[in-house]
C-alpha positions in Angstrom: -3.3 -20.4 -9.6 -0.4 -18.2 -11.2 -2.9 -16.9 -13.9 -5.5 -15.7 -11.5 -2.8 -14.2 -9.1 -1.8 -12.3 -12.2 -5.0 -11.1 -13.1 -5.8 -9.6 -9.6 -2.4 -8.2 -9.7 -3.6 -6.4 -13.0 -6.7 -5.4 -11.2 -4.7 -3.9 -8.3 -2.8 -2.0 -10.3 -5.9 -0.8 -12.5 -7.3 0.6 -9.6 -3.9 2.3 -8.2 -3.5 3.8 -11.6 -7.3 5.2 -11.6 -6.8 6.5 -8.4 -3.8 7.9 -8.8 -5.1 10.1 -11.4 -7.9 11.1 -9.6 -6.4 12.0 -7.0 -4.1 14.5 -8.8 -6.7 16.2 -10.9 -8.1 17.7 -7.3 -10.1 14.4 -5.7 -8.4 13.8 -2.3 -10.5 11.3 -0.7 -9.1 8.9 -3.5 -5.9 8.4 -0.9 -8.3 6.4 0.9 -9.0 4.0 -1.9 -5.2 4.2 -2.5 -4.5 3.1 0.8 -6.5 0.4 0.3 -4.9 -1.1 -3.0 -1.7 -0.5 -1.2 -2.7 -2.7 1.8 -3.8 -5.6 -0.3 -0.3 -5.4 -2.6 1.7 -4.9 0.3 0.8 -5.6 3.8 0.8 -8.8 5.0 -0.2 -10.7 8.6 -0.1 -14.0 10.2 -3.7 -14.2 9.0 -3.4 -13.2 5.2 -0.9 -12.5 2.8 -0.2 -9.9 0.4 -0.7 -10.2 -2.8 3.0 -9.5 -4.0 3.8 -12.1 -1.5 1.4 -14.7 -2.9 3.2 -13.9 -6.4 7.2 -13.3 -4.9 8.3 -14.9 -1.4 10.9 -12.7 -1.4 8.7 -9.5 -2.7 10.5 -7.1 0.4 13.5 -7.2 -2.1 12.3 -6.2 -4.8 13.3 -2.5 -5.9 11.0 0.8 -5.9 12.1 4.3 -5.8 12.7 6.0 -3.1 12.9 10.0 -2.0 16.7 10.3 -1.0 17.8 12.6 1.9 18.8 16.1 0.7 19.5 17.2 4.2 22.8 15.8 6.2 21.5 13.1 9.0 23.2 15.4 11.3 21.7 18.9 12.5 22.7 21.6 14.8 21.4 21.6 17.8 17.8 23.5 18.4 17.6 23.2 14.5 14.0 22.7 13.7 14.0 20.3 10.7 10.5 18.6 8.8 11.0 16.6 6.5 7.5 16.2 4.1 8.9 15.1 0.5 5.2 15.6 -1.5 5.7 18.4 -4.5 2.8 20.8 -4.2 1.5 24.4 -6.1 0.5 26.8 -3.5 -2.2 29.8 -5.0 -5.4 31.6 -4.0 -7.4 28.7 -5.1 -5.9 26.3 -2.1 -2.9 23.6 -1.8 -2.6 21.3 -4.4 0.0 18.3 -4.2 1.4 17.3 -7.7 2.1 13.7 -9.0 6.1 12.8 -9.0 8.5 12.7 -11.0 10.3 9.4 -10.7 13.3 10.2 -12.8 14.3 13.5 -11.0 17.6 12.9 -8.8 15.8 13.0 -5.8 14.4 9.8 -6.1 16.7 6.6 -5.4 16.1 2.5 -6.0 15.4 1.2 -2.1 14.3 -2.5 -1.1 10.1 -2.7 -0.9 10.8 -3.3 3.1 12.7 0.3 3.4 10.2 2.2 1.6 7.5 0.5 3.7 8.6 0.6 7.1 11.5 3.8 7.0 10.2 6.9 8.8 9.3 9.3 5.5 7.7 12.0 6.7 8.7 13.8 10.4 7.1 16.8 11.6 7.4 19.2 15.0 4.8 17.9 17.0 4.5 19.4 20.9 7.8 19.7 21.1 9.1 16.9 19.8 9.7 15.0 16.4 6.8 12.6 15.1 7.9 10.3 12.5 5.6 8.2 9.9 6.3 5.8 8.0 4.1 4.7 5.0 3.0 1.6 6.9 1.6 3.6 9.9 -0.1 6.0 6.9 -1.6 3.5 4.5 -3.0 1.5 7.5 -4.8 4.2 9.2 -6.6 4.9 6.3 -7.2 1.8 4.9 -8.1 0.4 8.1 -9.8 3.0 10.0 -10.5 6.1 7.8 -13.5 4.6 5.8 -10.9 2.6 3.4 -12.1 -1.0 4.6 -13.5 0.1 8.3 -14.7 3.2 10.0 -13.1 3.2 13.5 -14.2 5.8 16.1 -10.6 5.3 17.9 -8.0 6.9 16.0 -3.9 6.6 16.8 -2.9 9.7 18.6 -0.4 10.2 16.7 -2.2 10.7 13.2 -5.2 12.6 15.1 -2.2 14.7 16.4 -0.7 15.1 12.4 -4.3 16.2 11.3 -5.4 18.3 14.0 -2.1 20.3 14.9 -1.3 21.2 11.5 2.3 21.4 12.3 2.3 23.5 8.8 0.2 26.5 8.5 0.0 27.9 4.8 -0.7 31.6 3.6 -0.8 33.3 0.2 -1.1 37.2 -0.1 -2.0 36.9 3.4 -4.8 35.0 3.4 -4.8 31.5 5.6 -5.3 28.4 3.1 -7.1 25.3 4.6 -4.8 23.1 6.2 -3.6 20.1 4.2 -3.7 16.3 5.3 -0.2 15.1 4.8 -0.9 11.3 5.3 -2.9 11.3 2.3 -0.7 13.3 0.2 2.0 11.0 1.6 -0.3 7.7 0.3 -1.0 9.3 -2.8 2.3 9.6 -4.1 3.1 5.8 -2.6 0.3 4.6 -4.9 2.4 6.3 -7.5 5.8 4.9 -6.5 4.3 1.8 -6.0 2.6 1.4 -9.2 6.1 2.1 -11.3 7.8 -0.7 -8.9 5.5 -3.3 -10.2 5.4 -2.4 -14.0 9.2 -2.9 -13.6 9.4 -5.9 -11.8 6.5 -8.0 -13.0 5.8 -6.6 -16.2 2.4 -5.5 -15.5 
């Protein structure tokens, strides 16, 4: 049973790594695949469990880096803060997010549970401050953005993080098409994630 948990954890991690590079060489729609992996290694329900789980009861502890806060938790008042911690280029040719590096100071060790469930992205949305966290990212698009299902329903909230596009880009004063931050978001968790489990399992 150990073995063949091991090898599907190699799998996993095969596809997160092919993905992953995909995805930074200009093939968006790979979050969606990413999302997927993610969800098997790392979500779990009272009617499956994930697969880190199935290898480590305790897998919530185990360590993966983390974006730190640059910014002071407090803010003055009427201070319009967004916090959206992807690296990307910006040039005539579009928006492109880049891969991260894991060993800048930015990044810090957190438990698997904070870097799951902690609000990582917050944006200005009609007026007030939406916060995501990777959970609410990597299920949306595993689970209804073609990943594993195609749901017609979509959360308001991610229809409202799509649509608004609480972050308009321009170069030489020409408008850029508007970016998806959730996958951007997932992207880089594939990335994050995939260094977390070559360092805890050897993989």
């Amino acid at each position: 049973m150990a073995q063949r948990l091991e090898t599907l954890l190699s799998e996993q991690c095969g596809f997160l790594r092919k993905s992953c590079a995909a995805f930074y060489a200009g093939d968006q729609a790979e979050a969606v695949r990413i999302a997927v992996t993610i969800r098997v290694l790392v979500h779990s329900t009272n009617a499956s469990n994930a697969l880190l789980k199935q290898l480590k009861a305790e897998y919530l502890e185990l360590s993966v880096s983390d974006k730190v806060a640059l910014l002071p938790a407090e803010h003055a008042q009427g201070e319009l803060r967004i916090e959206v911690p992807v690296g990307f280029t910006l040039s005539n040719i579009g928006i492109m997010p880049f891969a991260p590096d894991l060993t800048s100071p930015s990044y810090a060790r957190v438990s698997l549970k904070d870097w799951w469930t902690r609000a990582c992205l917050k944006v200005p949305l009609n007026g007030n401050i939406a916060r995501y966290s990777r959970k609410d990212m990597v299920l949306v698009l595993a689970n209804k953005e073609g990943g594993a299902h195609v749901d017609p329903e979509l959360p308001a909230n991610y229809v409202a993080l799509i649509d608004s596009q609480p972050v308009k880009f321009w170069h030489n004063g020409v408008p850029l098409d508007s970016v998806n931050i959730a996958k951007w978001m997932v992207a880089q968790s594939g990335v994050e994630l995939l260094k977390s489990i070559e360092d805890n399992f050897n993989s």
